[in-house]
N, CA, C and O atoms as CSV, one atom per row, in Angstrom:
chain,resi,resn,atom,element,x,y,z
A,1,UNK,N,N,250.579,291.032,43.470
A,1,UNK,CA,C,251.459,290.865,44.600
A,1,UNK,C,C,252.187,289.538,44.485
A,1,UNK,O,O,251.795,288.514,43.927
A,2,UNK,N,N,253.612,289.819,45.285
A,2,UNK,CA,C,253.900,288.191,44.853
A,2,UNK,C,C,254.582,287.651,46.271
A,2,UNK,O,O,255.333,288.412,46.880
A,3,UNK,N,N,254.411,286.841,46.581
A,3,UNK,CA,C,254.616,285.815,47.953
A,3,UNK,C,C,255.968,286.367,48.280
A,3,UNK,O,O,256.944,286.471,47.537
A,4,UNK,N,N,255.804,286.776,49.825
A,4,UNK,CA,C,257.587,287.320,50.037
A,4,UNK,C,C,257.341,286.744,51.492
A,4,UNK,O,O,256.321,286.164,51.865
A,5,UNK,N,N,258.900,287.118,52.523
A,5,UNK,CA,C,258.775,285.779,53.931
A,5,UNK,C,C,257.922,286.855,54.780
A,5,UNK,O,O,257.527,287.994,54.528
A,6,UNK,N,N,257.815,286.020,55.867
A,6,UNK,CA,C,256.970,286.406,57.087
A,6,UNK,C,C,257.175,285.198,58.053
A,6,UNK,O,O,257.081,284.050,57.619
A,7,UNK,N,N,257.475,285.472,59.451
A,7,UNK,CA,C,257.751,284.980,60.534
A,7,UNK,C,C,256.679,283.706,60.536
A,7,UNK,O,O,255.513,284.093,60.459
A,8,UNK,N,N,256.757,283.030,60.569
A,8,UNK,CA,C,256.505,281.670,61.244
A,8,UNK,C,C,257.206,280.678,61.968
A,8,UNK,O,O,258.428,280.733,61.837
A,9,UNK,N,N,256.767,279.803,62.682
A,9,UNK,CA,C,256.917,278.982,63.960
A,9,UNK,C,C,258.385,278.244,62.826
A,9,UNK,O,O,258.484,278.748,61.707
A,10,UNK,N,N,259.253,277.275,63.161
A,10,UNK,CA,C,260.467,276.324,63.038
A,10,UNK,C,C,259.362,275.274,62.256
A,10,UNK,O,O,258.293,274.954,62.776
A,11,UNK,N,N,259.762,274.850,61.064
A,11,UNK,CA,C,259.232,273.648,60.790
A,11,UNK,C,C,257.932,274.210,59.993
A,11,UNK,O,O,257.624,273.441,59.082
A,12,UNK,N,N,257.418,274.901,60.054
A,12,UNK,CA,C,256.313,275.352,58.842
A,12,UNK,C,C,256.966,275.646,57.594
A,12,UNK,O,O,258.045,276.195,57.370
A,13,UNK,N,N,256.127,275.187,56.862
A,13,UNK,CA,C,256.328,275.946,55.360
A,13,UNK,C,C,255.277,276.799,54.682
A,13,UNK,O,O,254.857,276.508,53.562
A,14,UNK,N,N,254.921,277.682,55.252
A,14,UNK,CA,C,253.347,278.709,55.231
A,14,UNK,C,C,254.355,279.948,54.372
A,14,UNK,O,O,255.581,279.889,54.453
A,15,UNK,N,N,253.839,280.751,53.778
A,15,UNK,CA,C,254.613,282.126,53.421
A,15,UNK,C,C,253.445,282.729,53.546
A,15,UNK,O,O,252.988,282.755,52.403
A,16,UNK,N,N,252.510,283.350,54.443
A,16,UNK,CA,C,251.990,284.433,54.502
A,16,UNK,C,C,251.781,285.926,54.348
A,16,UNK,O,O,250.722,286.552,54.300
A,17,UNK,N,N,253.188,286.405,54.273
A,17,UNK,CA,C,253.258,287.620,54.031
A,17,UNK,C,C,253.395,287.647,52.143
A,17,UNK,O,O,253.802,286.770,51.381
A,18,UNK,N,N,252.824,289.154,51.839
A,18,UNK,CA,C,252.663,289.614,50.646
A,18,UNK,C,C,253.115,290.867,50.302
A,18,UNK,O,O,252.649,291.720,51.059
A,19,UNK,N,N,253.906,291.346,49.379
A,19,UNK,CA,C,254.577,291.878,48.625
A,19,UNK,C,C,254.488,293.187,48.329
A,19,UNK,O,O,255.458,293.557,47.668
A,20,UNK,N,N,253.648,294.092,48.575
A,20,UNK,CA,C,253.300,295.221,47.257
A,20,UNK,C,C,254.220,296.468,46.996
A,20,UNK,O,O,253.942,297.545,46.468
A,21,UNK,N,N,255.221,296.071,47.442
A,21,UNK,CA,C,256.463,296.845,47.076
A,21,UNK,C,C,255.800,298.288,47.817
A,21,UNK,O,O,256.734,298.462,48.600
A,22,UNK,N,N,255.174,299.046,48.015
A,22,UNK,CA,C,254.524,299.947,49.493
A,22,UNK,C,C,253.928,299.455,50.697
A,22,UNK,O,O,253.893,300.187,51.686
A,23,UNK,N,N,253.391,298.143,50.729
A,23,UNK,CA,C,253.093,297.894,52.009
A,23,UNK,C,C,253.651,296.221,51.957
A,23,UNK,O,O,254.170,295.562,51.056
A,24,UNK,N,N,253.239,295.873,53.504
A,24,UNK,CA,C,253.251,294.319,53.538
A,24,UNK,C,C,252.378,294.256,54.434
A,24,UNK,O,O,252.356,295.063,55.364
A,25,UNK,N,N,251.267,293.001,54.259
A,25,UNK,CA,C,250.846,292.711,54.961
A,25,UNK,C,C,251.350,291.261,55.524
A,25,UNK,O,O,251.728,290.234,54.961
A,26,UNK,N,N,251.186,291.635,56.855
A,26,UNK,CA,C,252.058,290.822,58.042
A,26,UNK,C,C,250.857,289.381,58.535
A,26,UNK,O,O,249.839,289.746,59.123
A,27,UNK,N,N,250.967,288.406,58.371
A,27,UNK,CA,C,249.663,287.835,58.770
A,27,UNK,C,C,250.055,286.522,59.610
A,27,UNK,O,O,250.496,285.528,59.032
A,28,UNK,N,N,249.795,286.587,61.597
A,28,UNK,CA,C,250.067,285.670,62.289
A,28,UNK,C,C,249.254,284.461,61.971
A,28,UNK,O,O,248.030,284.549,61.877
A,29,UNK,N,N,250.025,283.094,61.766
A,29,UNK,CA,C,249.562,281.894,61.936
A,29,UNK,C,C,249.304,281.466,62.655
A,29,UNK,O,O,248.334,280.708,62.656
A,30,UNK,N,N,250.248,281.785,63.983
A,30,UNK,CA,C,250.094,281.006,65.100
A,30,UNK,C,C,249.720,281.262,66.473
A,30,UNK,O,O,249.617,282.484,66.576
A,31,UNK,N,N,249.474,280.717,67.548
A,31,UNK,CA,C,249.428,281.322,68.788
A,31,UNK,C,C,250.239,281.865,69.127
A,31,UNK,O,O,249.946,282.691,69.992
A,32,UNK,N,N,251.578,281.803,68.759
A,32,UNK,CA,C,253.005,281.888,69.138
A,32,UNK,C,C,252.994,283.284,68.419
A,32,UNK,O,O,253.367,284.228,69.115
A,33,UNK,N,N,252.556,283.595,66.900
A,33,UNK,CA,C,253.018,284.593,66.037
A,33,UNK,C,C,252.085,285.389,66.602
A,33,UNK,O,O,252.596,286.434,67.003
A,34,UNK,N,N,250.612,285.298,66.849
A,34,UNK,CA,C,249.762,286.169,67.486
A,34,UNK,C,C,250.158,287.506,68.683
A,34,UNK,O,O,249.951,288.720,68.694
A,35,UNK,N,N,250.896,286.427,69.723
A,35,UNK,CA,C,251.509,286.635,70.429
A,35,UNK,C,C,252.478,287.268,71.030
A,35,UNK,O,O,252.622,287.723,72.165
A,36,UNK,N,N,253.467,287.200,69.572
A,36,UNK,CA,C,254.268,288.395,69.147
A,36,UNK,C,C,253.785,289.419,68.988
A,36,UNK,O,O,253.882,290.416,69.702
A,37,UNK,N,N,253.149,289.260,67.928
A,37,UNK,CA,C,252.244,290.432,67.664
A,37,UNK,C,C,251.737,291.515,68.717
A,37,UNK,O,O,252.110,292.672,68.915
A,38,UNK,N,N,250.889,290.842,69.238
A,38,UNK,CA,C,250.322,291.859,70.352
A,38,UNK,C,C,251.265,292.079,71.349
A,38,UNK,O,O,250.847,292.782,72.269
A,39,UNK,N,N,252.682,291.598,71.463
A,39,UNK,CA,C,253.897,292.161,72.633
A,39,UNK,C,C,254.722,293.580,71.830
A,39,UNK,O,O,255.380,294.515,72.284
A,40,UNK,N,N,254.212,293.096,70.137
A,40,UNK,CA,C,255.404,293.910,69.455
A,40,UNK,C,C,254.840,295.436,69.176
A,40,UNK,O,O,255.187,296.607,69.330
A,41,UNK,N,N,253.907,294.768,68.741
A,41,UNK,CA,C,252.971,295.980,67.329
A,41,UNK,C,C,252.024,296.584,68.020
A,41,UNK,O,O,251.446,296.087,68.987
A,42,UNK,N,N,251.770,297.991,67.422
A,42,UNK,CA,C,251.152,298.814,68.458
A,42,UNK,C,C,249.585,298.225,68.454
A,42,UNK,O,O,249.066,297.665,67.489
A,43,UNK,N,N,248.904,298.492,69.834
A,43,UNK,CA,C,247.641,297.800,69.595
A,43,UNK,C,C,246.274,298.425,68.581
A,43,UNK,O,O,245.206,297.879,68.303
A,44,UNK,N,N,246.807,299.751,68.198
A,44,UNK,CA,C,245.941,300.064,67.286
A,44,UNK,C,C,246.423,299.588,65.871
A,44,UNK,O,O,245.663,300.079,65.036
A,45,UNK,N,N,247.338,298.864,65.314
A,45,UNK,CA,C,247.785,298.404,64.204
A,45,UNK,C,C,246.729,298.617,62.709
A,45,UNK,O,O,245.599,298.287,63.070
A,46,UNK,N,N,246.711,298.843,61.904
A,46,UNK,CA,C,246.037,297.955,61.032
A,46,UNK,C,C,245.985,296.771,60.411
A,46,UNK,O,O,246.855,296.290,59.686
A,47,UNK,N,N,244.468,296.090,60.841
A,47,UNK,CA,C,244.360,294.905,59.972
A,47,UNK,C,C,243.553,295.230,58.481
A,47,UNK,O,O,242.861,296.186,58.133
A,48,UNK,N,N,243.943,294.073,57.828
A,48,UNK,CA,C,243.102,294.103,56.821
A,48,UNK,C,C,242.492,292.417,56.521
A,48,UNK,O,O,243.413,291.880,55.907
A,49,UNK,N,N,241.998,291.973,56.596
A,49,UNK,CA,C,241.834,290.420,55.682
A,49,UNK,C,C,242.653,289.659,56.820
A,49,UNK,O,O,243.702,289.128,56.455
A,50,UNK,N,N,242.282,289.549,58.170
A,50,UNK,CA,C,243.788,289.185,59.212
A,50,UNK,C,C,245.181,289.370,59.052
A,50,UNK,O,O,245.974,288.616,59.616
A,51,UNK,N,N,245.578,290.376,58.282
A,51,UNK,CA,C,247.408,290.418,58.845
A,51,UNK,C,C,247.062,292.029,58.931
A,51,UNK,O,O,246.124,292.751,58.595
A,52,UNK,N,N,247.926,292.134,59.362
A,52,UNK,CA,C,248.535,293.940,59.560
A,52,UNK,C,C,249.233,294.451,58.366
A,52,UNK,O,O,250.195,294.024,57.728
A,53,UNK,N,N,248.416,295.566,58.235
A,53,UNK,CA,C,249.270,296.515,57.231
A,53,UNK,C,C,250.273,297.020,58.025
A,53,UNK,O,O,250.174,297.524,59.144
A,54,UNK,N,N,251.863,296.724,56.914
A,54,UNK,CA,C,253.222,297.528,57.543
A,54,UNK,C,C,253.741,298.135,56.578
A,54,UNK,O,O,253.860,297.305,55.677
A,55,UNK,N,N,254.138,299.160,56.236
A,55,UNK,CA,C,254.740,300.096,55.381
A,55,UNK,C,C,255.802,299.875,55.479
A,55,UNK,O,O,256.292,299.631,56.581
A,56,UNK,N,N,256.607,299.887,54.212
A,56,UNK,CA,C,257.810,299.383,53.604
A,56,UNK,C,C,258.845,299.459,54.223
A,56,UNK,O,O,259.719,298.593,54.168
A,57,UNK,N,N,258.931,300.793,55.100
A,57,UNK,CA,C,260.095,301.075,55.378
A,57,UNK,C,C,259.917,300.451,56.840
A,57,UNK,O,O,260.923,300.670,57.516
A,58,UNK,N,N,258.797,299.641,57.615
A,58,UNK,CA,C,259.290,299.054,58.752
A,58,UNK,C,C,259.329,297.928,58.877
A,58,UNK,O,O,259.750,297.266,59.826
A,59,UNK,N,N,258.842,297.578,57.816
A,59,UNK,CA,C,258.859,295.602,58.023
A,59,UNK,C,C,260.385,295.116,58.120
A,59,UNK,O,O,260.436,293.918,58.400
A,60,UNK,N,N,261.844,295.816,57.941
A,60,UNK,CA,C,263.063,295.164,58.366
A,60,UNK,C,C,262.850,295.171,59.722
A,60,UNK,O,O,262.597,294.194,60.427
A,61,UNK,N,N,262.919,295.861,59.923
A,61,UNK,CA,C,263.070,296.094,61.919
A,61,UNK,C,C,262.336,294.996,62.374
A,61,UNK,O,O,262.736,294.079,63.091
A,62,UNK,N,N,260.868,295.224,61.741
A,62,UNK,CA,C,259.779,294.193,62.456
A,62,UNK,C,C,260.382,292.346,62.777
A,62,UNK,O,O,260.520,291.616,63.759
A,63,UNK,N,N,260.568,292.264,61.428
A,63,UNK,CA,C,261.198,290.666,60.769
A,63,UNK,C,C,262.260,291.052,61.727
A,63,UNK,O,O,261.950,290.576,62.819
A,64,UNK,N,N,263.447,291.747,61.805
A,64,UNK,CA,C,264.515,291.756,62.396
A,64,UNK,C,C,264.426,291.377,63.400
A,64,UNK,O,O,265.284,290.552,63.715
A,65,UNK,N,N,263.496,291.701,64.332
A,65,UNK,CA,C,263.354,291.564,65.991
A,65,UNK,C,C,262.434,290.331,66.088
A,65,UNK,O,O,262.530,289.782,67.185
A,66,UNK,N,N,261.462,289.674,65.131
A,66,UNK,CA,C,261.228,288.705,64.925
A,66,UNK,C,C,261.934,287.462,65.051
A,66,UNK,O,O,261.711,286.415,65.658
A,67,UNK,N,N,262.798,287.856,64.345
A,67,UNK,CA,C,264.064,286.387,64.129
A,67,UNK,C,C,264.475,286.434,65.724
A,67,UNK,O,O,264.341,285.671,66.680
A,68,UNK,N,N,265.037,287.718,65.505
A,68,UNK,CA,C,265.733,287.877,67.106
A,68,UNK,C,C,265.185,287.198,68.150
A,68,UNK,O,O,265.731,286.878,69.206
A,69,UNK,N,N,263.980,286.984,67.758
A,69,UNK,CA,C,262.757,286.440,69.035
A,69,UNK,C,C,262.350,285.129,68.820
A,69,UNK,O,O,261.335,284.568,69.235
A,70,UNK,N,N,263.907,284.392,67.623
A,70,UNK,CA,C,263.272,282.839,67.945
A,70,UNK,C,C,262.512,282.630,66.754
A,70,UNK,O,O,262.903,281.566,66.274
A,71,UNK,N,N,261.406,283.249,65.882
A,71,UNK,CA,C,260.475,283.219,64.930
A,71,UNK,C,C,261.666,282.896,63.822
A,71,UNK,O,O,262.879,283.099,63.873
A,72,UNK,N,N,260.687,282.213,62.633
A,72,UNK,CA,C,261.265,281.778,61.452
A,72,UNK,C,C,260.668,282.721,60.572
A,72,UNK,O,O,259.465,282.980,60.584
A,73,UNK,N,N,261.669,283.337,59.657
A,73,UNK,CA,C,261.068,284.364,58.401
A,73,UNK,C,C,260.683,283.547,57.311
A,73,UNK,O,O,261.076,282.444,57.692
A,74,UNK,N,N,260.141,283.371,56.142
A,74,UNK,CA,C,259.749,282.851,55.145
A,74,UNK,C,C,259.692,283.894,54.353
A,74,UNK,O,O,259.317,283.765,53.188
């Protein structure tokens, strides 16, 4: 897998999210990203290793409405 962006707070330099060209896992840093999380993503989500598994074809939208919401992509 190789390091791709994921929402974090203004001013971090974290890249949490990961790559596998079929999934991404989504992984909150913060209280703030948590937060999102549980306003955005359904509450049965999958975790794995703390981030959420997201399948390829929804992580634009996700990140999309992310930014939209103020969050920084990496």
């Amino acid at each position: 897998m190789r390091p791709s962006p994921f929402f974090v707070e203004p001013g971090s330099s974290r890249s949490p999210l990961l790559d596998a060209d079929l999934i991404y896992l989504l992984k909150p840093l913060t209280n703030v990203a948590h937060a999102w999380v549980a306003e955005h993503l359904p509450a049965d989500a999958t975790w794995w290793c703390g981030a959420i598994v997201v399948e390829h074809r929804y992580i634009g939208p996700i990140i999309g409405v992310a930014i939209g919401d103020g969050l920084v992509v990496r």
